[in-house]
NUVEXRO-29175 format. One record per residue: residue in one letter; residue number from 1; x, y, z of N, C-alpha, C in turn. Coordinates in steps of 0.05 Angstrom, whole numbers, plus 5000, padded with zeros to 4 digits. Example, Ala and Ser with C-alpha at 12.3 -4.5 7.8 and 13.67 -1.06 7.14 Angstrom:
% residues 2
type->A, seq->1, n.x->5264, n.y->4886, n.z->5156, ca.x->5246, ca.y->4910, ca.z->5156, c.x->5264, c.y->4934, c.z->5156
type->S, seq->2, n.x->5257, n.y->4955, n.z->5142, ca.x->5273, ca.y->4979, ca.z->5143, c.x->5258, c.y->5001, c.z->5157
% end
This chain:
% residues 127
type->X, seq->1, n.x->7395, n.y->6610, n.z->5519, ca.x->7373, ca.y->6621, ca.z->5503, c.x->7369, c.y->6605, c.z->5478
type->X, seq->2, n.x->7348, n.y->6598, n.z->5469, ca.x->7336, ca.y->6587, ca.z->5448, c.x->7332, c.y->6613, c.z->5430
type->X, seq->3, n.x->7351, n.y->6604, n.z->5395, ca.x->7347, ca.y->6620, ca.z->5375, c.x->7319, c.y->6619, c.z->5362
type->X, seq->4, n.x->7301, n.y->6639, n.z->5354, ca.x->7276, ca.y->6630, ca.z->5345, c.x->7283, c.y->6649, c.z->5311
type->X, seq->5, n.x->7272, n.y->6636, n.z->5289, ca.x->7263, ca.y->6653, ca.z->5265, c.x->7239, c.y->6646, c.z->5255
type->X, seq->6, n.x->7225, n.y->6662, n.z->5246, ca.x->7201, ca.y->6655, ca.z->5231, c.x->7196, c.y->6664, c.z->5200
type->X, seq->7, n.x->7180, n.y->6640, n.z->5190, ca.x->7181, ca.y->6652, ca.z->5160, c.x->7160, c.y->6648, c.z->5147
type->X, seq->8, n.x->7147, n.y->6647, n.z->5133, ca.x->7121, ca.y->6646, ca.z->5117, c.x->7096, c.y->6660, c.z->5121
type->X, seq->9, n.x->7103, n.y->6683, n.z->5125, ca.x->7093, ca.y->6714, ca.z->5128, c.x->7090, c.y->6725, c.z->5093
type->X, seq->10, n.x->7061, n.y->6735, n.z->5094, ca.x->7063, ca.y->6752, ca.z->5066, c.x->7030, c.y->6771, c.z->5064
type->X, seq->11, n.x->7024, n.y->6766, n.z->5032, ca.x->6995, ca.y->6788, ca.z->5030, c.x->6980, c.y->6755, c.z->5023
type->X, seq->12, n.x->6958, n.y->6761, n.z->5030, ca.x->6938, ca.y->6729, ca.z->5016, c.x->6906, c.y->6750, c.z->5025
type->X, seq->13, n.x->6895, n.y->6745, n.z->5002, ca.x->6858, ca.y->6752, ca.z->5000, c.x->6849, c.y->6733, c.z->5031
type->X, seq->14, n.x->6827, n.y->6741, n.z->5029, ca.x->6808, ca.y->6737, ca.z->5054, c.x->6795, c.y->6704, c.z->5045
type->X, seq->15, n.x->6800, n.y->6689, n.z->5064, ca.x->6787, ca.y->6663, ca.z->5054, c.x->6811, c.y->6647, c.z->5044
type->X, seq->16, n.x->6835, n.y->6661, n.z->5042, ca.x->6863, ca.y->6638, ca.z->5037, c.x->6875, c.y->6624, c.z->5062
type->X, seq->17, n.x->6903, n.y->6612, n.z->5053, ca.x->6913, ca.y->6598, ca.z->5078, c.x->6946, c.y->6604, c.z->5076
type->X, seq->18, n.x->6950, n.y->6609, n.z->5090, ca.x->6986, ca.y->6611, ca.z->5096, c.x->7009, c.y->6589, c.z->5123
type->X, seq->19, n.x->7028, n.y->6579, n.z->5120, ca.x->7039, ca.y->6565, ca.z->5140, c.x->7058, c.y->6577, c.z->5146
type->X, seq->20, n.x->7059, n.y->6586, n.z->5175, ca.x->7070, ca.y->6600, ca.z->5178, c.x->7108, c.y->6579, c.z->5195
type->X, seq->21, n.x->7129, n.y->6581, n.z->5196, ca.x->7149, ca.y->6563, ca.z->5202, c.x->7163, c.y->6582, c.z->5232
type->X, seq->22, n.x->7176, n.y->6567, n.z->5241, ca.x->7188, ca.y->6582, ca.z->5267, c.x->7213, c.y->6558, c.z->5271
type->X, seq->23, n.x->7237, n.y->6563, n.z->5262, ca.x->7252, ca.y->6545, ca.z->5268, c.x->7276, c.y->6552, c.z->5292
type->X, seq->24, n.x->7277, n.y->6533, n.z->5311, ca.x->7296, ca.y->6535, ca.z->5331, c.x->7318, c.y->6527, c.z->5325
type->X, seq->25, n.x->7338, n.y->6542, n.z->5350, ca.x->7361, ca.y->6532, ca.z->5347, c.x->7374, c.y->6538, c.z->5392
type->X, seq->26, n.x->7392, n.y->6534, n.z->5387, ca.x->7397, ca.y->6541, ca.z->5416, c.x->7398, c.y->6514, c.z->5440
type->X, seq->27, n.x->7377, n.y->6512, n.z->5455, ca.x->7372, ca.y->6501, ca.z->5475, c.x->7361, c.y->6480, c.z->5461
type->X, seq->28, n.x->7355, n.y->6448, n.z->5481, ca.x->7336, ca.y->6430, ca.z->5467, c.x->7310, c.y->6443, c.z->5469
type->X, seq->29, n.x->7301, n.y->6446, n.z->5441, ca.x->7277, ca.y->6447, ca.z->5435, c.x->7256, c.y->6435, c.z->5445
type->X, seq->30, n.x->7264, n.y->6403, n.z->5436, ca.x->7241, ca.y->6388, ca.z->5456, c.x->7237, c.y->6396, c.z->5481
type->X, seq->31, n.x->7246, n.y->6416, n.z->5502, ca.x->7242, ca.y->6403, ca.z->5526, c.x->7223, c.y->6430, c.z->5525
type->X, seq->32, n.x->7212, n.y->6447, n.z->5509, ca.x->7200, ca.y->6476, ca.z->5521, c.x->7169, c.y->6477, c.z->5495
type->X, seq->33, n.x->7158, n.y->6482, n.z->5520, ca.x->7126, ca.y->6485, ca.z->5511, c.x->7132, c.y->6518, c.z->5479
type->X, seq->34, n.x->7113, n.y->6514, n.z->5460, ca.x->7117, ca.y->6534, ca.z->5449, c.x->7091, c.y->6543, c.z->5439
type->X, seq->35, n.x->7094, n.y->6582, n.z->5436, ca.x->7069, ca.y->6586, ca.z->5423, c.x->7069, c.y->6605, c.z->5407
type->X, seq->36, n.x->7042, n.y->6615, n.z->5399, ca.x->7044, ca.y->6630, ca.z->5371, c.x->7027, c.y->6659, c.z->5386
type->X, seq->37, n.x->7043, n.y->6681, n.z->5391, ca.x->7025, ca.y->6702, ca.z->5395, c.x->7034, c.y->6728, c.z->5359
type->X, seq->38, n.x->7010, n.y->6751, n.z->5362, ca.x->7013, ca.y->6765, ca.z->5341, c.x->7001, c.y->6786, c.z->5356
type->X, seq->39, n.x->7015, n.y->6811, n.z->5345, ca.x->7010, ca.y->6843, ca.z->5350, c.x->6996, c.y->6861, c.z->5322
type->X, seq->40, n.x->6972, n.y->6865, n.z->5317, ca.x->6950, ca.y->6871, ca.z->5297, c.x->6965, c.y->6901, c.z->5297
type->X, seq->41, n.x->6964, n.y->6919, n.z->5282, ca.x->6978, ca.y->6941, ca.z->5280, c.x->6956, c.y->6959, c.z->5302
type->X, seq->42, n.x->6973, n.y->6975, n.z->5319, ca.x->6955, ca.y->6996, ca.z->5328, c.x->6948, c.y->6986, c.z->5354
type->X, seq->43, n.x->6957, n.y->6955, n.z->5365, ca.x->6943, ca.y->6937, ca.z->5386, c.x->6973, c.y->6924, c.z->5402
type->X, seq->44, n.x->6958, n.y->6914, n.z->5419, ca.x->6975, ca.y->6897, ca.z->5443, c.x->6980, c.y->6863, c.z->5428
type->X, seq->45, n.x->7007, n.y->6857, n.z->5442, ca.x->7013, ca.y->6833, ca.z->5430, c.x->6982, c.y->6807, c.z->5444
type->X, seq->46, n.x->6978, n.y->6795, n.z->5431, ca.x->6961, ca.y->6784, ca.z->5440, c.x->6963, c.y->6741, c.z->5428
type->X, seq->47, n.x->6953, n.y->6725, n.z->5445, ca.x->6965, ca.y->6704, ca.z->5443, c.x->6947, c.y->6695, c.z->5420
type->X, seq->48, n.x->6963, n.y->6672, n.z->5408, ca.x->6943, ca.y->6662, ca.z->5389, c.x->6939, c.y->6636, c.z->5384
type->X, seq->49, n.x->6967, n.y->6608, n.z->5395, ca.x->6951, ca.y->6584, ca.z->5403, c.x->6984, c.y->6575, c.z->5410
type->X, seq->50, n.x->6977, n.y->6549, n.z->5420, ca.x->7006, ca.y->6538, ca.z->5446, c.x->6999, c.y->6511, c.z->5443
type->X, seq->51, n.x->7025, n.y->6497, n.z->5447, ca.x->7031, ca.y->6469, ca.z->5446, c.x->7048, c.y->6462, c.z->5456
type->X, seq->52, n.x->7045, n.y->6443, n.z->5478, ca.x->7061, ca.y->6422, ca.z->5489, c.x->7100, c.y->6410, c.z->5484
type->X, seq->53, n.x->7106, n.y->6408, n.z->5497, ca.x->7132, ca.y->6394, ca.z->5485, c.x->7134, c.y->6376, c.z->5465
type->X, seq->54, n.x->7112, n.y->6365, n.z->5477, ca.x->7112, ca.y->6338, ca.z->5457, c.x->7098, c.y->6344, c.z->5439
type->X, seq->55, n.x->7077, n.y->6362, n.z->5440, ca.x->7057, ca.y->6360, ca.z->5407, c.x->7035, c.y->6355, c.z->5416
type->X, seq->56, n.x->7037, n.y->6333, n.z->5444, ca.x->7010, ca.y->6327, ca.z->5447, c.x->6985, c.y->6336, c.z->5456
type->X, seq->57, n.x->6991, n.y->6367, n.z->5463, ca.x->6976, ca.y->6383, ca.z->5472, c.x->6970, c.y->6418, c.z->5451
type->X, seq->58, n.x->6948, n.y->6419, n.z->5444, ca.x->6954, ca.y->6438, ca.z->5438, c.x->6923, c.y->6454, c.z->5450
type->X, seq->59, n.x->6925, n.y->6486, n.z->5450, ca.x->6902, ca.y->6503, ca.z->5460, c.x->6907, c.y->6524, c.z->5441
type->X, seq->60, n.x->6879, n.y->6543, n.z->5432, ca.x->6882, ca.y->6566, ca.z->5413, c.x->6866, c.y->6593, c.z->5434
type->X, seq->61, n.x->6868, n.y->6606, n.z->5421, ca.x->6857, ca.y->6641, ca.z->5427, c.x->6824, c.y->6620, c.z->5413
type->X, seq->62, n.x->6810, n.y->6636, n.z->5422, ca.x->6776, ca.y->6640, ca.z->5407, c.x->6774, c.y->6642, c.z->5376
type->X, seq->63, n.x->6786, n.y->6667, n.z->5378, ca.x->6788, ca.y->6682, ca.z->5346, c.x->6796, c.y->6660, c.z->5322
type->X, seq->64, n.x->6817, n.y->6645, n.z->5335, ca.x->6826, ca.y->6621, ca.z->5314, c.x->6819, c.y->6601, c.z->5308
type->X, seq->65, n.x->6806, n.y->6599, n.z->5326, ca.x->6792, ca.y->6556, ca.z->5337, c.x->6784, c.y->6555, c.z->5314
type->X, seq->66, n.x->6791, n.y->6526, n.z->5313, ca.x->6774, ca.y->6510, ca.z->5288, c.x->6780, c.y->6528, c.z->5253
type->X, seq->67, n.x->6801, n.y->6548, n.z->5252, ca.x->6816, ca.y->6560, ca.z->5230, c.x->6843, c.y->6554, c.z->5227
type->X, seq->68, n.x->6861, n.y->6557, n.z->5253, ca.x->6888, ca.y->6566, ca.z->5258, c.x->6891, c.y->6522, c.z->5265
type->X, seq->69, n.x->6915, n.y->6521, n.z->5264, ca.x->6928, ca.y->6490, ca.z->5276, c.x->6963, c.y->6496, c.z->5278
type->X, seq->70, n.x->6964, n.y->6494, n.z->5305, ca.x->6987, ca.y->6487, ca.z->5312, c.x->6998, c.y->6471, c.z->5312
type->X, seq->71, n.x->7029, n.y->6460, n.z->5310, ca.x->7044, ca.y->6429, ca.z->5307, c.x->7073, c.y->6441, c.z->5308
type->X, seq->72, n.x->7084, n.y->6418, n.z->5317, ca.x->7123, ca.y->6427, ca.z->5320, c.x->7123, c.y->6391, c.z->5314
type->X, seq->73, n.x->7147, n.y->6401, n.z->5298, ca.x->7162, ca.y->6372, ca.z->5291, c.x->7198, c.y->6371, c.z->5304
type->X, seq->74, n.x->7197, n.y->6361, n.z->5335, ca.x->7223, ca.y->6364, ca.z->5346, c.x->7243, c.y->6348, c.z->5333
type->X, seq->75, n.x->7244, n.y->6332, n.z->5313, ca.x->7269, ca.y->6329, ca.z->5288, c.x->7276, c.y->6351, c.z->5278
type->X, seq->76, n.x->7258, n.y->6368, n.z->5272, ca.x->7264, ca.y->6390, ca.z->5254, c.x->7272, c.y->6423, c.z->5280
type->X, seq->77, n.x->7266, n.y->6417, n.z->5298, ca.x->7266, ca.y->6442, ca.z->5315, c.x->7250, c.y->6461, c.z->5294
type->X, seq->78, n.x->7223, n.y->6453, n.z->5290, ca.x->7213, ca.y->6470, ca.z->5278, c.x->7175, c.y->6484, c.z->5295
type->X, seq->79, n.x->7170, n.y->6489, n.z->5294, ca.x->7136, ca.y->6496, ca.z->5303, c.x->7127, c.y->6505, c.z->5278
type->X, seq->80, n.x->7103, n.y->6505, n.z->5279, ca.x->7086, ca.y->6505, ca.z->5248, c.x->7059, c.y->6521, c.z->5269
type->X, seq->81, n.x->7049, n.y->6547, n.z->5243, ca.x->7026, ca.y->6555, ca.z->5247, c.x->7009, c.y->6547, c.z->5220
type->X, seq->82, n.x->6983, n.y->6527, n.z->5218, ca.x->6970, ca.y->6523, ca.z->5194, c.x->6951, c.y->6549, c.z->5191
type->X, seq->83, n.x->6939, n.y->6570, n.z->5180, ca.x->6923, ca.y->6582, ca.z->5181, c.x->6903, c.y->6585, c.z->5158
type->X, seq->84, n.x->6875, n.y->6574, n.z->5160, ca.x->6865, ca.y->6576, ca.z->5137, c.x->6834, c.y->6602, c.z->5133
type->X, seq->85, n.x->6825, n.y->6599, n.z->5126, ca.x->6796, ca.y->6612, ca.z->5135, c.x->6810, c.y->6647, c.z->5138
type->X, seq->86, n.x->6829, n.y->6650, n.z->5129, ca.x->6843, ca.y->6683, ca.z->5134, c.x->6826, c.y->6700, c.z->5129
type->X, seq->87, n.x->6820, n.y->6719, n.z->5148, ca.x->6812, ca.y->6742, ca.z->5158, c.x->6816, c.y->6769, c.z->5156
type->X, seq->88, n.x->6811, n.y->6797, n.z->5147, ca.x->6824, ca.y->6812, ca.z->5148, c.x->6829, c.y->6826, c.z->5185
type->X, seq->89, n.x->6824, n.y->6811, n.z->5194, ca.x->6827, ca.y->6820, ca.z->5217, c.x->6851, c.y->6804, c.z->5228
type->X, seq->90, n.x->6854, n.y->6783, n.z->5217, ca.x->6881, ca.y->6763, ca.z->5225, c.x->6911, c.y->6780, c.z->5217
type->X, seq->91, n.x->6906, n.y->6801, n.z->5202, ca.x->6933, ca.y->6818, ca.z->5203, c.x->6944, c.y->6827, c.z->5223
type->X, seq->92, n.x->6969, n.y->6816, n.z->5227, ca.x->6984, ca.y->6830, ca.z->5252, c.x->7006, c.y->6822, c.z->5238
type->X, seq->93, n.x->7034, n.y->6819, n.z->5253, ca.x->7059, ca.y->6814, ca.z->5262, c.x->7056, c.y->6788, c.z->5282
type->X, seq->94, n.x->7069, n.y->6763, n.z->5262, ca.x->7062, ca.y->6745, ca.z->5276, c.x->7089, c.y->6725, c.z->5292
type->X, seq->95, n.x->7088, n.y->6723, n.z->5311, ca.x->7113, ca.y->6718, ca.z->5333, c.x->7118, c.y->6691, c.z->5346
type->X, seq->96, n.x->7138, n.y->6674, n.z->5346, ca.x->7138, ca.y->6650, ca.z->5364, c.x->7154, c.y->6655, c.z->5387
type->X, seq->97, n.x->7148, n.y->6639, n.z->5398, ca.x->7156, ca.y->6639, ca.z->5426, c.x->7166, c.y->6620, c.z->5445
type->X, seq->98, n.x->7181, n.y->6610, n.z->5455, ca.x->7194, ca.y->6586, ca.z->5480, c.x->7180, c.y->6586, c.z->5506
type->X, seq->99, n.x->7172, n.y->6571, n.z->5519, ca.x->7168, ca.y->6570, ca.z->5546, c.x->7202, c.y->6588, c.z->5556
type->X, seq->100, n.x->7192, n.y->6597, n.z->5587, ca.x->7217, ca.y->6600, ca.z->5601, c.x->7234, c.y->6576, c.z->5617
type->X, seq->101, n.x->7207, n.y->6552, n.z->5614, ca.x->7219, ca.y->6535, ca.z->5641, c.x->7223, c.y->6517, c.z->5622
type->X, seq->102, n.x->7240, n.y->6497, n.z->5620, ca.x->7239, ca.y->6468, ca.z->5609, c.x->7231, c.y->6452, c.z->5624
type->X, seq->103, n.x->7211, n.y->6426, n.z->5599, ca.x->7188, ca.y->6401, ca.z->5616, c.x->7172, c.y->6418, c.z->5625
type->X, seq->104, n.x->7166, n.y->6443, n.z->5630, ca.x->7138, ca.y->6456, ca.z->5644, c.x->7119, c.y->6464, c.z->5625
type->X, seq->105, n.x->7090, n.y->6453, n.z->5630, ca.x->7062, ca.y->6469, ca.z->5608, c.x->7044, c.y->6471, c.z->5626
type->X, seq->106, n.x->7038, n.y->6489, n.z->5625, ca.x->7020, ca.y->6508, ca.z->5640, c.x->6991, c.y->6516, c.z->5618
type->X, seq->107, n.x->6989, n.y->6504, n.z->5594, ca.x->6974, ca.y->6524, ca.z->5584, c.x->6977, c.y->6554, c.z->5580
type->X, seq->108, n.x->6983, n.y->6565, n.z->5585, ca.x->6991, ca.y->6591, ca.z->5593, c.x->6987, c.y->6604, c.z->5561
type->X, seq->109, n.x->6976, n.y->6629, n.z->5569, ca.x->6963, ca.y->6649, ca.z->5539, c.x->6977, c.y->6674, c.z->5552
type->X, seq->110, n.x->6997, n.y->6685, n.z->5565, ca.x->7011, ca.y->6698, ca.z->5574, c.x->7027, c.y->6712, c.z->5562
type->X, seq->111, n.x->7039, n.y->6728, n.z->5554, ca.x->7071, ca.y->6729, ca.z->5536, c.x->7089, c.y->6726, c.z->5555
type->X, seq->112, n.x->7084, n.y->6729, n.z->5586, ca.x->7108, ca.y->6730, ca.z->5605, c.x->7122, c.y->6702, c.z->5612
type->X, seq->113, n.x->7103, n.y->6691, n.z->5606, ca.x->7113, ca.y->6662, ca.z->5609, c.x->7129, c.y->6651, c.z->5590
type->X, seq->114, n.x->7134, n.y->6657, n.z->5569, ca.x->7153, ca.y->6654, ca.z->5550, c.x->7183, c.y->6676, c.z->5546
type->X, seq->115, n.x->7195, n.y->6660, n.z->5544, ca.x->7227, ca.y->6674, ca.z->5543, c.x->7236, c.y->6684, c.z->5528
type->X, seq->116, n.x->7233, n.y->6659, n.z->5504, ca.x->7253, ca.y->6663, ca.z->5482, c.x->7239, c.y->6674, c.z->5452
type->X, seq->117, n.x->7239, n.y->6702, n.z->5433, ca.x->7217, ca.y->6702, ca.z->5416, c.x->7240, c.y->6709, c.z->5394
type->X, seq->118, n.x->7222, n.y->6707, n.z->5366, ca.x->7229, ca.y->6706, ca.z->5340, c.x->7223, c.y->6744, c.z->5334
type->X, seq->119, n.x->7240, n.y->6747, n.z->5304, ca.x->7231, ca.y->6784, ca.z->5303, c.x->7208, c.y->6777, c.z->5294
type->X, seq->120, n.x->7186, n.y->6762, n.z->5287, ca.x->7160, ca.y->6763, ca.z->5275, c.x->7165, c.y->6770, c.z->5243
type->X, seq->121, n.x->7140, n.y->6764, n.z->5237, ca.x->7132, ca.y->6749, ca.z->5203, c.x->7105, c.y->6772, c.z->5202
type->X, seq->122, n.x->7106, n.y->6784, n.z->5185, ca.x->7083, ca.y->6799, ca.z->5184, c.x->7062, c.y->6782, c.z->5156
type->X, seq->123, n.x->7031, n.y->6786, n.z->5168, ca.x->7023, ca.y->6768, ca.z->5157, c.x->6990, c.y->6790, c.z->5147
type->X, seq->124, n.x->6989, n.y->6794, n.z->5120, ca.x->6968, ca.y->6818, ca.z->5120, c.x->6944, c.y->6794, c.z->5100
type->X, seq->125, n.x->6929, n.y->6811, n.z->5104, ca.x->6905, ca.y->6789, ca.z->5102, c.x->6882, c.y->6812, c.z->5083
type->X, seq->126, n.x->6878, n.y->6815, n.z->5054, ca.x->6862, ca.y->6835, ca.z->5040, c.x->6843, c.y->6827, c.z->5042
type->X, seq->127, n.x->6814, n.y->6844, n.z->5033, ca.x->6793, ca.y->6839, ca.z->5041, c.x->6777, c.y->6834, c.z->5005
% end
């Protein structure tokens, strides 16, 4: 099992930006697709964008495109959520996640497909 933590969770006005960190430990990192899902209070966990082993792939939820940017730097066993354009609706509990398979990407916006998760970073967004 791959150790996940996440950190750069807080309060920020509507229209700020926060980075959010997810650092691994455990398994090689490099070899497992990773992504960023979040649970809005009151709601189902829901996905929010995914990237490749390598970096060189990445896909978002709707809600984020062209706001949210994903990146992992496998020196650091780290994943990075950029988020800017913040929303009060972007408040949830925000979560990383491992592929289950290593070398496999599927794209996948799933939570089942991922194995390994962090306790989440709560991330509140004022209006």
């Amino acid at each position: 099992q791959v150790q996940l933590v996440e950190s750069g969770g807080g309060l920020v006005q509507a229209g700020g930006s926060l980075r959010l960190s997810c650092a691994a430990s455990g398994r090689t990192f490099s070899a497992y697709a990773m992504g960023w899902f979040r649970q809005p209070p009151g709601k189902e966990r829901e996905f929010v964008a995914g990237i490749s082993w390598s970096g060189g792939d990445t896909y978002y939820a709707d809600p984020v495109k062209d706001r949210f940017t994903i990146s992992r730097d496998n020196a650091k066993n780290t994943v990075y959520l950029q988020m800017n354009s913040l929303k009060p609706e972007d408040t949830a509990v925000y979560y990383c996640a491992a592929g289950r398979i290593p070398n496999y990407y599927s794209r996948s916006r799933s939570h089942r497909d991922f194995g390994s998760w962090g306790q989440g970073t709560q991330v509140a967004v004022s209006s």
